[in-house]
Steps between C-alpha positions, in 0.01 A plus 500: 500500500570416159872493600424290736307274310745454172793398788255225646449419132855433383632374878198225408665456172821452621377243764321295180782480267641175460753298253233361322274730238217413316472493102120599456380290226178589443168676704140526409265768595219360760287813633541810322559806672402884398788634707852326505582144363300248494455197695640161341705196508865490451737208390856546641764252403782441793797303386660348813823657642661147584379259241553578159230353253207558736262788415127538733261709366218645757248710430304704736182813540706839516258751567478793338312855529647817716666247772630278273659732265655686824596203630264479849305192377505186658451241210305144597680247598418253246798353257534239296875341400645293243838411475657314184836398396603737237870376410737247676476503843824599688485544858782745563523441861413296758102553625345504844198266547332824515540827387318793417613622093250774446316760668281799387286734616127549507459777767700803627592350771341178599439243282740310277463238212758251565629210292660199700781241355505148685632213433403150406785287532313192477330589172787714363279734462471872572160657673380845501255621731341879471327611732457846655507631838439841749678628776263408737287182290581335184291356225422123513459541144812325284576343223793259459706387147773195456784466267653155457852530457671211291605207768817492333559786646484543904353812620805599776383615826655708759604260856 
């Protein structure tokens, strides 16, 4: 069974990786916990894969204990983003309207934080909606950031 078990494990692992990793920069303890880690909130930084000079920042509950520190948790679905301009902004290829840039997460198997690019061509202006979602029902909960990009410089988008 435990075979069994650490397979499911890293196939689920395997299934979650993507491109795009998370820099933790920061967490603080919310419940405490006799037995494994406590619960808290955690501030990840993503920089985005196809836009240089854009960094969002979410943080989000992990929880902790036995099935958080074996991984079996399911963690709320609550976020909060930010995203800032951090250096120039150089988009290094053209962008969809809409596109999906990060993705974590928050259960073994079900649910998954997810981070959402789109594009304001109007504004010049970059949006980024989090929200999180199940494989049966998502959250309604989301939070959404904006980075104005310079209008001297057109964000390119993909026909």
């Amino acid at each position: 069974m435990t075979c069994l078990r650490l397979m499911f494990l890293a196939a689920a692992g395997l299934l979650a990786t993507g491109a795009v990793h998370a820099e933790r920069v920061g967490a603080v303890d919310t419940v405490f916990k006799l037995i494994g880690p406590d619960h808290k909130v955690v501030v990840d930084a993503y920089d985005d894969p196809k836009v240089q000079g854009v960094a969002c920042y979410v943080s989000r509950a992990v929880t902790g204990g036995v099935s958080g520190a074996l991984g079996l948790a399911e963690d709320k679905a609550e976020a909060s983003i930010a995203c800032r301009q951090v250096g120039p902004i150089r988009v290094t290829q053209p962008l969809p309207r809409q596109e999906e840039v990060f993705s974590e997460r928050q259960s073994i198997l079900f649910k998954r934080l997810r981070v959402v690019r789109m594009v304001d061509s109007k504004r010049n202006t970059l949006v980024y909606l989090s929200y999180s979602d199940k494989l049966i029902e998502g959250s309604p909960q989301n939070a959404v950031a904006a980075v104005s990009v310079d209008p001297a410089t057109p964000i390119p988008l993909k026909p």
